[in-house]
C-alpha positions in Angstrom: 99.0 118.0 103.0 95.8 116.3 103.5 95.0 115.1 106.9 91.4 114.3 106.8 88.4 112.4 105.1 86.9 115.4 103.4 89.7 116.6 102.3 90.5 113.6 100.5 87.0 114.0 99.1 87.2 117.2 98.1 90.3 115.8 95.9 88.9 113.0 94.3 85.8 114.9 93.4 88.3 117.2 91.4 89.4 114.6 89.8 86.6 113.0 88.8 82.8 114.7 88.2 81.1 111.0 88.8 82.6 110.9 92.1 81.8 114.9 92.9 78.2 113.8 91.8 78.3 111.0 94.7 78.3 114.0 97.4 80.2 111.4 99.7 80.7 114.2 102.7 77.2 114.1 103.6 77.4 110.5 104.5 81.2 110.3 105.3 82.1 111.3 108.8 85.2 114.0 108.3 87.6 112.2 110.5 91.7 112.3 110.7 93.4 109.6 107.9 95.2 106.5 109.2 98.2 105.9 107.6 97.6 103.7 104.9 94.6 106.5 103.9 97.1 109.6 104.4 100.0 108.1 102.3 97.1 107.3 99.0 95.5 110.8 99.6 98.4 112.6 99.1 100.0 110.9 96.5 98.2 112.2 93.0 99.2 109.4 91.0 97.3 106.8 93.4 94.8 109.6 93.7 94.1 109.8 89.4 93.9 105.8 89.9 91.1 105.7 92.2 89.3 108.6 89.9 90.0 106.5 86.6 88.4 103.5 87.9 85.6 105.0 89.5 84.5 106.3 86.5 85.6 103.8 83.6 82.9 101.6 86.4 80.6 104.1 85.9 80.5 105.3 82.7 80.7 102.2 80.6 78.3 100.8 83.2 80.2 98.2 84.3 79.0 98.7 87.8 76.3 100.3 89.5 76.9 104.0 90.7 75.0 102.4 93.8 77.9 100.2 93.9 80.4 102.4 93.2 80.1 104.8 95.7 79.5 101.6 98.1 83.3 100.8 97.4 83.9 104.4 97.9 82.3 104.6 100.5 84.5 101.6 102.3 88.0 102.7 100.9 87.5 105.9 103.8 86.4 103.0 106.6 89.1 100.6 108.1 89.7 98.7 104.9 91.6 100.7 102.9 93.7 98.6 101.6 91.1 95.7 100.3 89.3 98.4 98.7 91.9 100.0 97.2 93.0 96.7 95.8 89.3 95.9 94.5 89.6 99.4 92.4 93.2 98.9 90.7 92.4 95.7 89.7 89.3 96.9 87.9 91.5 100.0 86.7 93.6 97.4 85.2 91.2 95.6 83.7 89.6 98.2 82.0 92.6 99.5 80.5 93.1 96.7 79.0 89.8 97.3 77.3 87.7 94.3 78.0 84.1 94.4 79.1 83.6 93.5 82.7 80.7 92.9 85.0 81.0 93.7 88.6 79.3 92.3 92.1 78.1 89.3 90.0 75.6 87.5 92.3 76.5 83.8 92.3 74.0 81.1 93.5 75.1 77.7 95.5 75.1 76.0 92.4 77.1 78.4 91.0 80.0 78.4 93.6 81.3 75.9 96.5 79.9 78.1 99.2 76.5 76.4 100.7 75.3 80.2 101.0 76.2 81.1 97.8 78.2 84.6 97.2 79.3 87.6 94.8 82.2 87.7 93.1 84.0 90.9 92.8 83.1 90.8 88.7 82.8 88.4 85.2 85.5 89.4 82.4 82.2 89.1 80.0 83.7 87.9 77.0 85.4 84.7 78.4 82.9 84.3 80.8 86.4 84.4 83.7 85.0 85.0 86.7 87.6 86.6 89.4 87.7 87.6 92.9 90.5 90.6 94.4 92.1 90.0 97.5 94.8 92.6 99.0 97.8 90.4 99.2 99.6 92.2 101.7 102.3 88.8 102.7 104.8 88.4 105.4 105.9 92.0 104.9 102.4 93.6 106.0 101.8 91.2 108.8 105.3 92.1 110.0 104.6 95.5 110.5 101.1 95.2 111.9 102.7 92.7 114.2 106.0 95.8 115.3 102.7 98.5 115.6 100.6 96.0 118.0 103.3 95.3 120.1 104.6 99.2 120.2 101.1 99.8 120.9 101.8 98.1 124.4 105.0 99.4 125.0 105.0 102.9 123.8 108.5 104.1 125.5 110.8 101.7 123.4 111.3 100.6 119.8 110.3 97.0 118.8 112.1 95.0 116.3 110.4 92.3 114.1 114.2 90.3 112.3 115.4 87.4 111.2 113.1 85.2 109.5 109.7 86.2 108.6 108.9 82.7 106.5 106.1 82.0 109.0 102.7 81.1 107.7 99.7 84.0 107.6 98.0 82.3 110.3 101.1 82.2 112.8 101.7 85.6 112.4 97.8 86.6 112.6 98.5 84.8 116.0 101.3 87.0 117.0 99.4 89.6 116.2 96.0 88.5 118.8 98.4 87.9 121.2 100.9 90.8 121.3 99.7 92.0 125.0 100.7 88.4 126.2 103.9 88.8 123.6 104.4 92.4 125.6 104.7 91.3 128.8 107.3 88.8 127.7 109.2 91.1 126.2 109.7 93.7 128.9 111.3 90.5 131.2 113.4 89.2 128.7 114.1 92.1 126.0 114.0 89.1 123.3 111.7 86.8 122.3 111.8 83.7 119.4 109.0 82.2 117.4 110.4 79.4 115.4 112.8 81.6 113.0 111.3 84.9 114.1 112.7 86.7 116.4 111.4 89.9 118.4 113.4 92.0 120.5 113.5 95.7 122.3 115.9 98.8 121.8 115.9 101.9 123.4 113.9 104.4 120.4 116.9 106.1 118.6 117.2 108.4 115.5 118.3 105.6 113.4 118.0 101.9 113.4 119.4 98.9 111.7 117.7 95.9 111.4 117.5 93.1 108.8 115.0 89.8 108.0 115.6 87.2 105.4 112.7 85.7 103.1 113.2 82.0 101.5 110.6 82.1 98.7 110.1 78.2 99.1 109.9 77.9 102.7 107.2 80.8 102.6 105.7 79.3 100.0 105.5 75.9 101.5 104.6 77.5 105.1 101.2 79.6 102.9 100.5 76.4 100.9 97.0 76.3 101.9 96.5 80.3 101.7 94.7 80.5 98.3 91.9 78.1 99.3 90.8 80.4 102.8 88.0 81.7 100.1 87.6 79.2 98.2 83.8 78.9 98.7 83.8 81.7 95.6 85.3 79.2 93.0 83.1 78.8 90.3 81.6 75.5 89.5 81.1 75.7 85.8 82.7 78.1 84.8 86.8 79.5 85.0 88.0 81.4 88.1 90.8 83.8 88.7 92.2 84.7 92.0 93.7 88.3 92.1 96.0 89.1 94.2 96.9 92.8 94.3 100.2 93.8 95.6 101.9 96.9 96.1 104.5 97.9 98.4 103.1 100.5 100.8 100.9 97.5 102.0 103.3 95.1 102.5 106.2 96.2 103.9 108.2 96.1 100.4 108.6 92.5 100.8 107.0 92.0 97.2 108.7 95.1 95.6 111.6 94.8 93.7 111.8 91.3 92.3 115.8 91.6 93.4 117.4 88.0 92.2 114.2 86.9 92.0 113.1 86.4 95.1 109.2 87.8 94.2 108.8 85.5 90.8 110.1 82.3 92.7 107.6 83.1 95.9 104.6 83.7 93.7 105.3 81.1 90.8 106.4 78.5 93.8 103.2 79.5 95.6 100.6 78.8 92.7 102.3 76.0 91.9 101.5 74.0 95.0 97.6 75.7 95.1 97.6 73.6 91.3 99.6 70.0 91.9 100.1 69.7 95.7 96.7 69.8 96.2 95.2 68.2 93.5 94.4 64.7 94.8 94.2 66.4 98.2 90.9 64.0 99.5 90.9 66.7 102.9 87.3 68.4 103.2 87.8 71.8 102.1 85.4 72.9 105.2 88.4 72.2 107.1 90.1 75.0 106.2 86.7 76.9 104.5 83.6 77.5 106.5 80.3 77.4 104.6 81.0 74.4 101.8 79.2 71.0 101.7 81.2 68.5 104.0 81.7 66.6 100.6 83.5 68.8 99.0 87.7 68.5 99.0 90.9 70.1 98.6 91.1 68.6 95.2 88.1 69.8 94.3 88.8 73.2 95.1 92.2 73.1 93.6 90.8 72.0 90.1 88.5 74.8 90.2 91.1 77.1 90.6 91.8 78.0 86.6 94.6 80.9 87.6 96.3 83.0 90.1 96.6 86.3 89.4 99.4 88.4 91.3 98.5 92.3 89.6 101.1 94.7 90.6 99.3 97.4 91.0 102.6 100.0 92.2 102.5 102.7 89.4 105.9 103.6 90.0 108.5 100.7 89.4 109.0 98.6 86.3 108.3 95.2 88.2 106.0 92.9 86.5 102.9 91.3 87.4 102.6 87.3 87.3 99.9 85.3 85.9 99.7 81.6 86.5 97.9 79.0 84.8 96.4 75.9 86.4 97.8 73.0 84.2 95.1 70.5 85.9 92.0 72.9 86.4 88.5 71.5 85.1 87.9 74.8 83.2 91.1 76.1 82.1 92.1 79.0 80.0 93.8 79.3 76.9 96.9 81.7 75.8 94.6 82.4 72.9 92.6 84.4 76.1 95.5 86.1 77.7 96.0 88.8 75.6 93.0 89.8 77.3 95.2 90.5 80.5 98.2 92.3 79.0 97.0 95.1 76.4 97.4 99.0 77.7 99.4 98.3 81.0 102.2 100.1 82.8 104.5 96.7 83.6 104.8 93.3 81.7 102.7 90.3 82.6 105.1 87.4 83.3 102.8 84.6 82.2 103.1 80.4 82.7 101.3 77.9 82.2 103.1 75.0 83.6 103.3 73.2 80.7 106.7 71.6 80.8 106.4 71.6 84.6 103.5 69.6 85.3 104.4 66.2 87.8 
C-alpha cells in the first residue's frame, strides 16, 4: 500500500523509463497522499495510464520533457485531479493516433482573453484546438461540501440529501461558508438550501442516505458553466472543450448512465452552451474576467465548435459524449470525428444537433 509521494514515484518510474529519467524525488517533497492521490497510486491500471501518457508526450514529442515533468510535477501538489484529467485526455488522444501539440501559446488575437493564454494542446491535423477541464459536477462538490463541514464538527456525521441540482457556484458558496453553515447546524441539526438539504447524525457503522439529480434542472441551474474560461476560445480557428469525468472525482454522480440520466445531463447541458446562448448580447466579462468589454455571450457561444465529455474511468463500459455546435463560426465535420473514436476503451456517443436545432 502506498502512503507517500516517493513511493508513488518510485512506481511510476517502474513503469515508465522517461519518467524514472525525470528524477522527480529530488524536487518532490516526500509527503503523506491525500485521498484522491492514495486511491490513483495504488490502483495499477490508473497508475500504467499516467505512465502511457507521459511518455506517448514524450517520445513522439508532442510535448516538452520540460513540460512534462511540469504536469508531473503538479499531479503530486493539490491538484490532482486537474492534472490527472489533463494526462488522460492526452492518453486518449494519442491512442487514437493523431498528432497533437501541447501548451500551444495563444496570442490576444488568437483567443478572447485580453492577456492572451495557452491552450492545453492543437490536434495538428485539423488545426482543433482544445482545452481539459476536470469535470467533477454536483457529485464532487457534494462531497467537498460533507468533508468541509465535518471538518468543523469532527464528533458527528454530516449528511449532504435530497436534491443536489444546485448550480456550481451555489455550492462553491456552501462550501466558503461551511464554518457559518457549522454553527447552524449544531442549533438546529438540519439545515435547507433551496432543494438541498443538510442535516447531522450521530457517526454509526452504517448509514443510509439518498439525493436525487434532474438532468434538466442541473443543466439549466450550470447553463452558464462552459463559458467561466471562455477567454481560451479560439478566434479563428475550432475549439473543443474537454471535460474529463471519472467517478472517483465526482462522487459517481456521472457513472453509470442508469436510464439515462448522464446522456440527458451532458447532451441537455451542451445544448444550451450552443442555442440558449447564441444571440445572448450580455458581455462575456460578466461572467469571464480578462476579455474586451465588447465581446458577448453570443460571441463566445459561436466560438464554442464542441463539447467534449471523455470518460476517462478505465473500468466500466459507459461511453463518452461528443457534441457538436450546430451554429459555431468554425465548425467541425463528421468527416473529422473519426479522429476522436479510433483505439478507445468505450464508444463515443456523438451529435451534432442537426435535426435539433431551434
Amino acid at each position: 500500500m502506498l502512503k507517500t509521494s516517493h513511493e508513488w514515484i518510485g512506481k511510476l518510474a517502474t513503469e515508465s523509463t522517461v519518467i524514472a529519467k525525470m528524477q522527480l524525488e529530488t524536487v518532490i517533497e516526500n509527503a503523506s497522499l491525500n485521498t484522491d492521490a492514495f486511491n490513483l497510486a495504488n490502483c495499477d491500471i490508473h497508475c500504467r495510464l499516467i505512465a502511457r501518457a507521459i511518455d506517448e508526450l514524450v517520445n513522439n514529442n508532442f510535448s516538452s520533457a520540460k513540460d512534462a515533468r511540469n504536469l508531473l510535477c503538479n499531479l503530486f501538489g493539490r491538484n490532482v485531479y486537474g492534472c490527472f484529467a489533463e494526462l488522460a485526455a492526452y492518453d486518449w488522444l494519442t491512442r487514437c493516433q493523431v498528432r497533437i501539440a501541447t501548451q500551444v501559446s495563444m496570442s490576444p488575437s488568437d483567443v478572447l482573453s485580453k492577456n492572451g493564454s495557452t491552450l492545453d494542446g492543437k490536434i495538428e491535423l485539423y488545426d482543433h484546438y482544445f482545452d481539459v477541464k476536470a469535470f467533477g459536477s454536483n457529485g464532487r462538490l457534494a462531497q467537498r461540501l460533507k468533508e468541509r463541514l465535518e471538518e468543523e464538527i469532527p464528533d458527528e456525521q454530516v449528511l449532504v440529501e435530497e436534491s443536489w441540482d444546485i448550480s456550481f457556484e451555489t455550492f462553491s458558496d456552501l462550501i466558503r461558508s461551511a464554518p457559518d453553515i457549522a454553527i447552524e447546524l449544531k442549533k438546529t441539526r438540519m439545515v435547507k438550501f433551496d432543494r438541498l438539504c443538510i442535516r447531522l447524525e450521530a457517526k454509526k457503522l452504517i448509514t443510509v442516505t439518498a439525493h436525487n439529480i434532474d438532468p434538466y434542472y442541473l443543466a439549466k441551474e450550470n447553463a452558464l458553466y462552459p463559458f467561466k474560461d471562455a477567454g481560451q476560445f479560439t478566434r479563428t480557428s475550432p475549439f473543443i472543450l474537454v471535460f474529463v469525468i471519472h467517478p472517483w472525482f465526482n462522487a459517481c454522480s456521472i457513472h453509470s448512465d442508469f436510464a439515462g440520466v448522464d446522456m440527458n445531463f451532458t447532451r441537455s447541458l451542451a445544448r444550451r452552451a450552443f442555442m440558449q446562448f447564441s444571440t445572448d448580447s450580455t458581455p462575456l466579462n460578466s461572467i469571464c474576467e480578462n476579455v474586451p468589454s465588447n465581446v458577448t455571450i453570443a460571441d463566445a457561444s459561436r466560438l464554442l465548435s464542441a463539447i467534449f465529455f471523455v470518460n476517462v474511468w478505465p473500468l466500466s463500459d459507459v461511453p463518452s459524449w461528443l457534441y457538436l455546435n450546430p451554429r459555431a463560426t468554425h465548425r467541425i465535420t463528421r468527416r473529422q470525428l473519426n479522429s476522436y473514436r479510433a483505439n478507445n476503451p468505450h464508444n463515443t456517443y456523438i451529435d451534432d444537433f442537426a435535426d435539433d436545432d431551434y
